[in-house]
DSSP file (Angstrom, degrees, kcal/mol; ACC not computed):
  #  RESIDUE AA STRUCTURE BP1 BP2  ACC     N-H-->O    O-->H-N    N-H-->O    O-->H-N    TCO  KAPPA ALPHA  PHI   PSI    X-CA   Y-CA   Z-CA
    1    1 A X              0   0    0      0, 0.0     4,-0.1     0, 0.0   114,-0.0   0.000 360.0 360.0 360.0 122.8   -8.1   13.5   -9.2
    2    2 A X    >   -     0   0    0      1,-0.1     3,-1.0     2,-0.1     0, 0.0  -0.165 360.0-102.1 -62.4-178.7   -5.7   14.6  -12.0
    3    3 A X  T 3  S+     0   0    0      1,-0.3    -1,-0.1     3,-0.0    36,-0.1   0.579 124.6  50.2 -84.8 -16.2   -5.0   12.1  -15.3
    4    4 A X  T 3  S+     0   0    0      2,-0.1     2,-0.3     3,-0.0    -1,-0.3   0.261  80.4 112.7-138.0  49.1   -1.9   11.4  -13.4
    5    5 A X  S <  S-     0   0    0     -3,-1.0     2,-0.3    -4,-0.1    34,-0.1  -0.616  73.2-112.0 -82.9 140.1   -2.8   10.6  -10.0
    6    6 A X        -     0   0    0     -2,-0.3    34,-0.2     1,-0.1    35,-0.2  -0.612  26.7-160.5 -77.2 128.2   -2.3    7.2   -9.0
    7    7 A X  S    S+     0   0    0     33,-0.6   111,-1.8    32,-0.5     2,-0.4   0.817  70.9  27.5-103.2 -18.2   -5.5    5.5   -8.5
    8    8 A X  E     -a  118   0A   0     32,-1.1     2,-0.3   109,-0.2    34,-0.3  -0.999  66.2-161.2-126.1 143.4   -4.9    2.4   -6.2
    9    9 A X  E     -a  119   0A   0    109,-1.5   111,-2.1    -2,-0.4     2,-0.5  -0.956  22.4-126.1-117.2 150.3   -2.0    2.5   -3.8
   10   10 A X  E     -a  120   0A   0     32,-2.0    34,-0.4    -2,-0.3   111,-0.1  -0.756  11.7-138.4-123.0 144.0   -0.8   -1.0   -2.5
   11   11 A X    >>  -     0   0    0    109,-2.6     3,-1.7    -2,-0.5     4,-1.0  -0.469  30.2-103.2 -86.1 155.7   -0.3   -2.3    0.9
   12   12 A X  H 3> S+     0   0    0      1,-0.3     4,-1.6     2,-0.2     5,-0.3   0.836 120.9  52.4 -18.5 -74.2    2.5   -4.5    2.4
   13   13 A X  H 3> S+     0   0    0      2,-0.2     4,-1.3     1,-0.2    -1,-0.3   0.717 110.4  52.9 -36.0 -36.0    0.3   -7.8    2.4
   14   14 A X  H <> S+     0   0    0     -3,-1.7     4,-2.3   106,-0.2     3,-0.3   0.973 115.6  32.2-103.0 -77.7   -0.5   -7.1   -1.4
   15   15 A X  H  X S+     0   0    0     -4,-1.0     4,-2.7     1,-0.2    -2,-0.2   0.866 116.5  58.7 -70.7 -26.3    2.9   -6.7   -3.0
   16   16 A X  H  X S+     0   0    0     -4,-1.6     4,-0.8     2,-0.3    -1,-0.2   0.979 109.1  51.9 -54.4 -54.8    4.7   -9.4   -0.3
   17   17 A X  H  X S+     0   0    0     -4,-1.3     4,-2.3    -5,-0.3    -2,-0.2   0.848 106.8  47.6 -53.5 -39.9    2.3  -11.4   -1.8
   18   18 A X  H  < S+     0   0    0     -4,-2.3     6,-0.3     1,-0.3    -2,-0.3   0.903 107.5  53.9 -51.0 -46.9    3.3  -10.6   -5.1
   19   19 A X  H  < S+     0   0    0     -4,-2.7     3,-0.5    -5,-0.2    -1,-0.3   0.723 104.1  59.2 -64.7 -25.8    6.8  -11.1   -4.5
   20   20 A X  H  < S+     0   0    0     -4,-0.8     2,-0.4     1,-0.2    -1,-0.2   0.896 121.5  21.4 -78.9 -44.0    6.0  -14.8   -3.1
   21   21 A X  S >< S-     0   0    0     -4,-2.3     3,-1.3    -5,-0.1     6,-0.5  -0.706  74.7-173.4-148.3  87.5    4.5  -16.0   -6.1
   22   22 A X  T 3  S+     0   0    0     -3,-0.5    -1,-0.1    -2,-0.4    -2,-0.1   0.720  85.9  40.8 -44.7 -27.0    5.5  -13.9   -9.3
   23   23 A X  T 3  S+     0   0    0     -3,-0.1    -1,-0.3    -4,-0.1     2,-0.1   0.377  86.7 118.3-113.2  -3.2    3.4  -15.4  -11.6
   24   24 A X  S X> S-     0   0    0     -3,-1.3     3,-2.1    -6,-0.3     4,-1.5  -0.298  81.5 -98.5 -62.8 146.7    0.3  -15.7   -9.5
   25   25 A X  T 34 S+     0   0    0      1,-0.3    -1,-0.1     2,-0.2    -3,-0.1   0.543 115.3  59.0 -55.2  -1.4   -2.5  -14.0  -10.6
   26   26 A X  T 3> S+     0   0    0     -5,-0.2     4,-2.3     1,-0.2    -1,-0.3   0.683 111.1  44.1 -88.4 -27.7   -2.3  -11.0   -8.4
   27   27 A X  T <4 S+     0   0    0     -3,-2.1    -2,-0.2    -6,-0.5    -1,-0.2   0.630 101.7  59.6-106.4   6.7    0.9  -10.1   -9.7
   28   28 A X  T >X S+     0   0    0     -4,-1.5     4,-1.2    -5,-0.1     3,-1.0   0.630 109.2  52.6 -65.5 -19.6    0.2  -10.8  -13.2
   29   29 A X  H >> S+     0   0    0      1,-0.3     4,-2.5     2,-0.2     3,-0.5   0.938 113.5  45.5 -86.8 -47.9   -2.9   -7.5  -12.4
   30   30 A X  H 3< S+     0   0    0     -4,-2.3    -1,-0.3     1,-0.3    -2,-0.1   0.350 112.5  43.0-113.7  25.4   -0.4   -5.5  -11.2
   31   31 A X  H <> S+     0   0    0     -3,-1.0     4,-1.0     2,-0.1    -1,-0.3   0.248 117.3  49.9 -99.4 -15.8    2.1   -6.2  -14.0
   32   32 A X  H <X S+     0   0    0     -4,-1.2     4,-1.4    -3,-0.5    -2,-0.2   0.947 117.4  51.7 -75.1 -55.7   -1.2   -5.8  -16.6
   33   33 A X  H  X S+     0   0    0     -4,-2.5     4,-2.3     1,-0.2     7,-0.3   0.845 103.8  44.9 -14.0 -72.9   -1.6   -2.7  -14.6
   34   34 A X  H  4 S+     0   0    0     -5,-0.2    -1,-0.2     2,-0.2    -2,-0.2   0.760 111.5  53.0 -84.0 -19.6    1.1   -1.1  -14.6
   35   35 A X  H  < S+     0   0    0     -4,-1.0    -1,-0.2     1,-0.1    -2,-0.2   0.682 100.6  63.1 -83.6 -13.7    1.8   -1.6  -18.4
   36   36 A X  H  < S-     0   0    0     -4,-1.4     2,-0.4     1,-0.3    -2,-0.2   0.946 130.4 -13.7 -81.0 -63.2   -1.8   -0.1  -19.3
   37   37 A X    ><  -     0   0    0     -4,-2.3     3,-1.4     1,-0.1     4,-0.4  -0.988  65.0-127.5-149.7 142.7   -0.4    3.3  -17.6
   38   38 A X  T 3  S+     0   0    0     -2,-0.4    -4,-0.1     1,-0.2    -3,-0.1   0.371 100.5  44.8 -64.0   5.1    2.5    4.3  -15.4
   39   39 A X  T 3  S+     0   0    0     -5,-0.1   -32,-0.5     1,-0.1    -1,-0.2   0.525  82.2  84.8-143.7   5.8    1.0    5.9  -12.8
   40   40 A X  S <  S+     0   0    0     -3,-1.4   -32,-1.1    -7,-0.3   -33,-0.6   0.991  94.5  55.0 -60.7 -45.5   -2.4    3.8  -11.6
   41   41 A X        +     0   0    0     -4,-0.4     2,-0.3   -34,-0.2   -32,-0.2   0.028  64.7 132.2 -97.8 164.3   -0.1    1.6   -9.3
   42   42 A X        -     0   0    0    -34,-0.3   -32,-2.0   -36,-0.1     2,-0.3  -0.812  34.1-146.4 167.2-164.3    2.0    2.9   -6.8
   43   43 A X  E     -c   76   0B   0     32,-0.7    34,-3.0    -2,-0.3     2,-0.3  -0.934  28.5 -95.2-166.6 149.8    2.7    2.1   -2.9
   44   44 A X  E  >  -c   77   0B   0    -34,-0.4     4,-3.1    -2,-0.3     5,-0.2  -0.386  20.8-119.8 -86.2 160.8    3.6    4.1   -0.2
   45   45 A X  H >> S+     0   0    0     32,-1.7     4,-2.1    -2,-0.3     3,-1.3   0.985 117.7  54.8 -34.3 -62.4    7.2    5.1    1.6
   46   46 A X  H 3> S+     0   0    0      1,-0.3     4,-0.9     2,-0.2    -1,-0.2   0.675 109.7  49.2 -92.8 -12.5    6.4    3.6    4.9
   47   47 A X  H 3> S+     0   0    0      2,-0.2     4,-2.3     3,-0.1    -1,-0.3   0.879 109.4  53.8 -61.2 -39.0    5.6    0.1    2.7
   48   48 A X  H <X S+     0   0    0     -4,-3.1     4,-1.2    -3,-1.3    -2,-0.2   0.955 108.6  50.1 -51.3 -62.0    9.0    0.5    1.0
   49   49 A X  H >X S+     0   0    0     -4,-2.1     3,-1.3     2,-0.2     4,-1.1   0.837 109.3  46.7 -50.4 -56.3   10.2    0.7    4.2
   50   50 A X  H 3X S+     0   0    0     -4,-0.9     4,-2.2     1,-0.3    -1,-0.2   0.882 114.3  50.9 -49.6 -47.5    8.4   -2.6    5.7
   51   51 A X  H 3X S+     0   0    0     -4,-2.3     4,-1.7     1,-0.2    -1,-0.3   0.755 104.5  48.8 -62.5 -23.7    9.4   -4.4    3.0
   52   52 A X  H << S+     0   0    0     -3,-1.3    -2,-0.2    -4,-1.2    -1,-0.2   0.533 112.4  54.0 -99.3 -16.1   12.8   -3.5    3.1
   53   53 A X  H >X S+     0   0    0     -4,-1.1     3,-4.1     2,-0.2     4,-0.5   0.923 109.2  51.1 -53.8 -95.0   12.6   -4.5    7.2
   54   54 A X  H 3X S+     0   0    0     -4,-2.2     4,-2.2     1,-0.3     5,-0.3   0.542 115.6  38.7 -11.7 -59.9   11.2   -7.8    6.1
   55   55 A X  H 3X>S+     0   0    0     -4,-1.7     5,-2.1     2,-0.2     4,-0.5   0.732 118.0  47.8 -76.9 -13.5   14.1   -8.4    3.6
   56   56 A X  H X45S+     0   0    0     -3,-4.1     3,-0.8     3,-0.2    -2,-0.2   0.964 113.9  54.0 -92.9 -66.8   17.2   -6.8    5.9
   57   57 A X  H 3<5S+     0   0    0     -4,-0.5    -2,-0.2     1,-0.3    -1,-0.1   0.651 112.0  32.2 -75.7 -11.0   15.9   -8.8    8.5
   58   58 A X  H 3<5S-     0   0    0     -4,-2.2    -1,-0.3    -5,-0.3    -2,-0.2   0.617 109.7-129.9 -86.6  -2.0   15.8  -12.4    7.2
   59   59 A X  T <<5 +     0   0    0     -3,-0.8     2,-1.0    -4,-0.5     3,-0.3   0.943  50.9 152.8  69.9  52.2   19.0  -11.2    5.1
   60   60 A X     >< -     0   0    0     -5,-2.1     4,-1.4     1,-0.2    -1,-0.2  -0.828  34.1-170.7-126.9 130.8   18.3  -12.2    2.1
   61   61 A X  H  > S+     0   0    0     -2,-1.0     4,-3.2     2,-0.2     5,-0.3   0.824  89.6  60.1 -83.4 -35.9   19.8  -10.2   -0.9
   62   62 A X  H  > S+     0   0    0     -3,-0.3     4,-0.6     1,-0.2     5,-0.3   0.999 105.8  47.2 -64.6 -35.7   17.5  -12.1   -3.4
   63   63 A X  H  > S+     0   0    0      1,-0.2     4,-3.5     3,-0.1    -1,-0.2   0.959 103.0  56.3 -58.5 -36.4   14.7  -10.8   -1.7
   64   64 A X  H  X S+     0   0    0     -4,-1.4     4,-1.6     2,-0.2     5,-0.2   0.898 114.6  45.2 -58.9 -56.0   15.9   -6.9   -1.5
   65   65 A X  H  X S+     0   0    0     -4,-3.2     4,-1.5     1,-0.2     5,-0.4   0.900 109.6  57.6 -69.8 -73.7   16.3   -7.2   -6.0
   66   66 A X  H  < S+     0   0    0     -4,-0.6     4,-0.3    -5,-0.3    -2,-0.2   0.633 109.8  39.5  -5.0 -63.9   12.9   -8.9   -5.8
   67   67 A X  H >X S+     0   0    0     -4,-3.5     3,-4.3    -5,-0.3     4,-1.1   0.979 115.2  56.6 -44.8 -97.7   11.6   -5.6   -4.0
   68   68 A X  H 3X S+     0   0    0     -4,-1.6     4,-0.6     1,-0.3    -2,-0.2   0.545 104.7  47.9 -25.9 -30.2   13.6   -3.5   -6.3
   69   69 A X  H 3< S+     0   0    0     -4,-1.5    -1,-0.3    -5,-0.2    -2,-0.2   0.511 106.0  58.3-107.1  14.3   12.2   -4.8   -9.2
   70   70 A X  H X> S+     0   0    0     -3,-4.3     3,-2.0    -5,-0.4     4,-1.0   0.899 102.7  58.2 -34.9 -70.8    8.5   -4.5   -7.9
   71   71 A X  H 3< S+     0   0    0     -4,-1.1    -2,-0.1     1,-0.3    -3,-0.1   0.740  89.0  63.5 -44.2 -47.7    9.0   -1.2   -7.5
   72   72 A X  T 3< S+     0   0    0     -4,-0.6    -1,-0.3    -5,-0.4     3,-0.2   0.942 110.0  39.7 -55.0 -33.5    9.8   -0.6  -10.5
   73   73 A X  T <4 S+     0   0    0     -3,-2.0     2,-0.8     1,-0.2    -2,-0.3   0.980 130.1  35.3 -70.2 -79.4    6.1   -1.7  -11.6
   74   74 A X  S  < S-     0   0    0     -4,-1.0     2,-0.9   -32,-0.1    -1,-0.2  -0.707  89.4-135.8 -86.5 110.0    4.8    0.2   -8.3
   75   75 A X        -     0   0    0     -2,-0.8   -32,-0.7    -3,-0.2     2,-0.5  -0.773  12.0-124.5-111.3 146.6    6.4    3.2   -7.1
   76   76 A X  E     -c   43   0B   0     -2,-0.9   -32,-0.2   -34,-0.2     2,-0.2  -0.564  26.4-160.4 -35.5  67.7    7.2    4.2   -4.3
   77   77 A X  E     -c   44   0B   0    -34,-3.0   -32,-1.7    -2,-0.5     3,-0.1  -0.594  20.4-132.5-102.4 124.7    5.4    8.0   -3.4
   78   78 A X        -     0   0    0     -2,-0.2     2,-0.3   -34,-0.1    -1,-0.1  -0.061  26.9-100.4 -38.4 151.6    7.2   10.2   -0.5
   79   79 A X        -     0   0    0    -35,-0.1     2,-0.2     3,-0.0    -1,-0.1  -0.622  41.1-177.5 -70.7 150.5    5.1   11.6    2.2
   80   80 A X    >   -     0   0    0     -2,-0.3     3,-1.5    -3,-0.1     4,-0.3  -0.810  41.1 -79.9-119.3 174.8    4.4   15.2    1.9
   81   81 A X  T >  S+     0   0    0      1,-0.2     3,-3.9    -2,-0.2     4,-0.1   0.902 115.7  69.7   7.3 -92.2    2.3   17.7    4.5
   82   82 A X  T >> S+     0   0    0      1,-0.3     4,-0.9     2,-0.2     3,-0.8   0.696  88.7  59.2 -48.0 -25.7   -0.9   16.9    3.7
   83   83 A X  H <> S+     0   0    0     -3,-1.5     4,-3.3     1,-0.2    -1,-0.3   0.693  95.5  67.1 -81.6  16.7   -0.7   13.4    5.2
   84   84 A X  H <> S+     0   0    0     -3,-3.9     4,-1.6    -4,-0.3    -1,-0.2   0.909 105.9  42.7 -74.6 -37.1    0.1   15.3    8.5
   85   85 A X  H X> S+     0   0    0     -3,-0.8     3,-1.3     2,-0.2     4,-0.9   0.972 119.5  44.2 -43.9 -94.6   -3.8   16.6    8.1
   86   86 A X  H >X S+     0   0    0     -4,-0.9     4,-3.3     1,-0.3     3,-1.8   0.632 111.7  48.8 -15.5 -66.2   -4.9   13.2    7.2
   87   87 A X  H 3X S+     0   0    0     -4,-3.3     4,-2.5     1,-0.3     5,-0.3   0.886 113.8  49.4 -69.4 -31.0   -2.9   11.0    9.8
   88   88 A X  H <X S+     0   0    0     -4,-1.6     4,-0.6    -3,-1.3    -1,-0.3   0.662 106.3  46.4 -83.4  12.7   -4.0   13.2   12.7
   89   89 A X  H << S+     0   0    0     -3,-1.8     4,-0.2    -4,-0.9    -1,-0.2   0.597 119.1  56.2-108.7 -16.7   -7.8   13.5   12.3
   90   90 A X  H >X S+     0   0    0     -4,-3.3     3,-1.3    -5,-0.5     4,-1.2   0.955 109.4  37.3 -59.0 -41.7   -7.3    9.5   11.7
   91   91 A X  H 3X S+     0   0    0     -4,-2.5     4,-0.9     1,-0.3    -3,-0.1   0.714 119.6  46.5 -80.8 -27.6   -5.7    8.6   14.5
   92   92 A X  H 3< S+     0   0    0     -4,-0.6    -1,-0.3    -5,-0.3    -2,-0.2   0.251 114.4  48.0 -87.8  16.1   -7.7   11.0   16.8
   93   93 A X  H X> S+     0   0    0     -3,-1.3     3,-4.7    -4,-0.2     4,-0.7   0.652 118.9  48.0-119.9 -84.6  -11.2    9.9   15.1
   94   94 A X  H 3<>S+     0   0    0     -4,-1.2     5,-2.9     1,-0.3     3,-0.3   0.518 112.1  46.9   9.6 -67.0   -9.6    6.3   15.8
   95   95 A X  T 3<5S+     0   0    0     -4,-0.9    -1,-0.3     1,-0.2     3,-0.2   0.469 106.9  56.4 -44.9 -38.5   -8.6    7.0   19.2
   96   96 A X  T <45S+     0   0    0     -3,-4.7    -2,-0.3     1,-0.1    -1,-0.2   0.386 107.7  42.0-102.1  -7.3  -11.4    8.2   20.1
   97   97 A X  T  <5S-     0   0    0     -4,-0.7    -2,-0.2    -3,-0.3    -3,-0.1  -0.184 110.9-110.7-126.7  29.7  -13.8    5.4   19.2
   98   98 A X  T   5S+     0   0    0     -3,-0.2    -3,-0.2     1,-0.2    -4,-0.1   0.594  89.8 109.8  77.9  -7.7  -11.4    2.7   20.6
   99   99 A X      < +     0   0    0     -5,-2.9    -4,-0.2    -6,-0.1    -1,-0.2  -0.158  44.4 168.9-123.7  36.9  -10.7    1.5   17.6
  100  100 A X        -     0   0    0     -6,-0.2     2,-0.2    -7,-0.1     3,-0.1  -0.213  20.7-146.3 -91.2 158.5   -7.0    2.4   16.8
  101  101 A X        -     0   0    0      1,-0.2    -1,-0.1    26,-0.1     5,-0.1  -0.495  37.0 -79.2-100.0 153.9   -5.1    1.0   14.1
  102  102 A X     >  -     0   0    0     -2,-0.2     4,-3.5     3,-0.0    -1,-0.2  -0.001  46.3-118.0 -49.8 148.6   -1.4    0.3   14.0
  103  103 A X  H >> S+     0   0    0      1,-0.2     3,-1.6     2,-0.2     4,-0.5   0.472 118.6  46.8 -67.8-105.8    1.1    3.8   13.2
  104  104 A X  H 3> S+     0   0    0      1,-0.4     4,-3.5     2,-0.2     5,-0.3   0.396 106.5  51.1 -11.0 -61.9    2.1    2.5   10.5
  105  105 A X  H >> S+     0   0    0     -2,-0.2     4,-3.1     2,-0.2     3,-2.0   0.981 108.3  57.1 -22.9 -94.6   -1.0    1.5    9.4
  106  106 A X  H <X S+     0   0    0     -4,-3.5     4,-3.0    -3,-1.6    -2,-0.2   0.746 104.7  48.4 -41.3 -30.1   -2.2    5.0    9.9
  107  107 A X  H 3X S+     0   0    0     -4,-0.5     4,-3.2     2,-0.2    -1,-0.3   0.854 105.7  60.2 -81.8 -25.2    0.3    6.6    7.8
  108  108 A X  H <X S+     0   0    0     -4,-3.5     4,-3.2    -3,-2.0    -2,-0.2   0.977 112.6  40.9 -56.4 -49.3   -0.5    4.0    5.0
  109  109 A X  H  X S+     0   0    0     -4,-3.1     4,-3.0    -5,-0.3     5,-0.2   0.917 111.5  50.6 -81.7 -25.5   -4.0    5.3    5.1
  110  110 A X  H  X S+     0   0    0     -4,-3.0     4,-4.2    -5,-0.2     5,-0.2   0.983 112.5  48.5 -43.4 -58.6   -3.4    8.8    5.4
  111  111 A X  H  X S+     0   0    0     -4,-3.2     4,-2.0     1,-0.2    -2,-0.2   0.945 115.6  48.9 -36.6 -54.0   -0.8    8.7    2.3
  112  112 A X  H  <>S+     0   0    0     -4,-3.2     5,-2.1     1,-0.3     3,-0.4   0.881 110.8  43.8 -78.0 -48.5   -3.5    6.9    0.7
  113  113 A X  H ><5S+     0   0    0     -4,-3.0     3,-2.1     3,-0.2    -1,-0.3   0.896 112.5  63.8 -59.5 -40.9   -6.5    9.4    1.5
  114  114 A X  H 3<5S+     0   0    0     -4,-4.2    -2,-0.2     1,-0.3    -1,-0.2   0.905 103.4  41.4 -29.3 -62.5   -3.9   12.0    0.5
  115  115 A X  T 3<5S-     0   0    0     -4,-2.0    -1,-0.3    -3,-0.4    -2,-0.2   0.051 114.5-113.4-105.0  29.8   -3.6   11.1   -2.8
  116  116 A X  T < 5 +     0   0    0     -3,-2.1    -3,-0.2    -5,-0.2    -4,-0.1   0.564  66.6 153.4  70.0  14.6   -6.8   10.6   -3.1
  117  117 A X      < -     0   0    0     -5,-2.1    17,-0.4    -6,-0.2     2,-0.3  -0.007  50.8-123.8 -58.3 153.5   -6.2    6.6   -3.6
  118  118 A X  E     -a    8   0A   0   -111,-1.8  -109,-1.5    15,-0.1     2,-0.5  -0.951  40.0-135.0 -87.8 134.5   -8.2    3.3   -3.1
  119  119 A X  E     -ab   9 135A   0     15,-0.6    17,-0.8    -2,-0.3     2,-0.6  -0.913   9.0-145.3-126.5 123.1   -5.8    1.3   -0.7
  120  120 A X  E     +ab  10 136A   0   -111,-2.1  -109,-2.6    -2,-0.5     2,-0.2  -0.805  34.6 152.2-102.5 106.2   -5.4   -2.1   -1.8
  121  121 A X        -     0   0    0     15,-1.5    15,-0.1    -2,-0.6  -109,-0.1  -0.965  55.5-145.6-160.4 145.3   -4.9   -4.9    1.5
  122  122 A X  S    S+     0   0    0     -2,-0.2     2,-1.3     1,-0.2    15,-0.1   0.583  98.9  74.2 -71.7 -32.3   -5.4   -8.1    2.6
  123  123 A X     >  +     0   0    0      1,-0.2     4,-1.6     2,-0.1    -1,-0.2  -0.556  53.7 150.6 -92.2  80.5   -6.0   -6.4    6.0
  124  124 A X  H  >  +     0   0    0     -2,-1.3     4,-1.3     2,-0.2    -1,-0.2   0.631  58.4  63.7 -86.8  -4.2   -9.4   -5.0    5.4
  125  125 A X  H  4 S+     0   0    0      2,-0.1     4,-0.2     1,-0.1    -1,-0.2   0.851 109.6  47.6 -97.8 -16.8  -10.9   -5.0    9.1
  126  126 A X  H >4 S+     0   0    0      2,-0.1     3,-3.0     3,-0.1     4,-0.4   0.967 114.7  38.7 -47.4 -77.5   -8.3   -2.6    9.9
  127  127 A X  H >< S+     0   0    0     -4,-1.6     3,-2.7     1,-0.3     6,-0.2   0.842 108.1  60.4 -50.5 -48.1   -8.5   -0.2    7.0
  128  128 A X  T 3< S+     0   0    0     -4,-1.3    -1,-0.3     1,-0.3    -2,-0.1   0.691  90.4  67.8 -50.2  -9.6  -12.2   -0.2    6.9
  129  129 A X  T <  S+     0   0    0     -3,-3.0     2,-1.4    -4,-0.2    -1,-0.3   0.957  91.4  92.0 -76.5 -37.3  -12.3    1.4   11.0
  130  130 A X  S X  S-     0   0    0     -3,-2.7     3,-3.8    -4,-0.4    -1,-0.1  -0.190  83.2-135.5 -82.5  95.2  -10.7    4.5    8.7
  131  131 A X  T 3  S+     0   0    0     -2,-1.4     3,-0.1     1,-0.3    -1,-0.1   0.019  85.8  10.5 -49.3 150.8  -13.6    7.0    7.5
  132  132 A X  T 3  S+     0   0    0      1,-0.3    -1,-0.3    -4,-0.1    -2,-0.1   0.111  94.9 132.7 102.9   0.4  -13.8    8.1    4.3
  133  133 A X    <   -     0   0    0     -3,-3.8    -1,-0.3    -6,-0.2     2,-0.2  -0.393  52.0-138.7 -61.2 135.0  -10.7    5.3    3.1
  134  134 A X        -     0   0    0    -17,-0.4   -15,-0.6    -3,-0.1     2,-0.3  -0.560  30.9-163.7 -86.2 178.0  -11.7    3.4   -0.3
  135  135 A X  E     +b  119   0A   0     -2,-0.2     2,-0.3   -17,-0.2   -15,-0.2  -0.914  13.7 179.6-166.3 130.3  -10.4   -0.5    0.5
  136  136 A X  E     -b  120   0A   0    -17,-0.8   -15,-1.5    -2,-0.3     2,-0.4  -0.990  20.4-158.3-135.0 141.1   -9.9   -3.2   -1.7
  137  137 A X    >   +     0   0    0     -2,-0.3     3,-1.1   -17,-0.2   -15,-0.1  -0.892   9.6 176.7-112.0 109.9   -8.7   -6.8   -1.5
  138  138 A X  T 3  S+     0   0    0     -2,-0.4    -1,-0.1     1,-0.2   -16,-0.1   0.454  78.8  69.4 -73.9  -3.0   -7.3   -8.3   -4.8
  139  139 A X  T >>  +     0   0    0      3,-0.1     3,-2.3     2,-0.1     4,-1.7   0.445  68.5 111.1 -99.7   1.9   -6.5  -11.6   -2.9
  140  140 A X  T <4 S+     0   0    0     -3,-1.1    -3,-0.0     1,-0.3   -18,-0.0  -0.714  89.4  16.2 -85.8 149.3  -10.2  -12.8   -2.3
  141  141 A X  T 34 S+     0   0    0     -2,-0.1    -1,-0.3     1,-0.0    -2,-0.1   0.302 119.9  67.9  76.7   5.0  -10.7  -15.7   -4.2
  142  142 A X  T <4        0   0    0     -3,-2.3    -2,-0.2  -118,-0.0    -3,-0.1   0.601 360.0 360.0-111.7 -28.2   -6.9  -16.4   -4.8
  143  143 A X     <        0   0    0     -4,-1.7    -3,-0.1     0, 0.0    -4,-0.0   0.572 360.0 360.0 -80.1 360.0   -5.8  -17.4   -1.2
């Protein structure tokens, strides 16, 4: 991993959480984070996206700056190619042992194995079904 590879990328559940309760201690680590160096944090597209369901669909504009000024602390990385490798030999290893995980889902952890990441969620009996994915939860012991 290069010096300015992002080393955990964070899942919906993680930053939602953040957003709920600004000052709780998960989102003080990922403001402590992000101010020790700009590029551990970041989050995928297809989270930007969820999140940005979530807020479109209750309507709420304060949530949508909320988001926006997450982001700024975690950014946002496009897909490229390579998570086209990644998401299909997930989804067919997946698939093939019964055990498949939500698309969305699957693209989180491809991005995440892409960029070489640990991918940081609340949903861990998912992610773990995905070989060779690191997995972390920063909410045990705060929920």
């Amino acid at each position: 991993m290069s010096a300015a590879a992002p080393v955990w990328m964070l899942d919906t559940n993680i930053l939602s959480h953040a957003i709920r309760y600004p000052r709780g201690p998960l989102a003080v680590r990922i403001q402590q984070l992000s101010a020790q160096t700009e590029t551990a944090l970041c989050t995928s597209l297809v989270v930007e996206c969820e999140l940005s369901f979530g807020a479109k669909k209750v309507g709420s504009i304060s949530l949508v700056s909320k988001i926006e000024t997450l982001l700024r602390f975690v950014p946002s990385k496009a897909i490229d190619h390579n998570v086209v490798q990644h998401y299909a030999s997930i989804r067919t290893h997946l698939e093939k042992a019964g055990t498949p995980i939500g698309p969305n889902d699957t693209l989180i952890a491809a991005h995440a194995l892409a960029l070489d990441c640990t991918l940081v969620t609340d949903n861990e009996t998912e992610f773990r079904r995905v070989p060779g994915l690191r997995v972390e939860n920063w909410l045990t012991g705060i929920n």
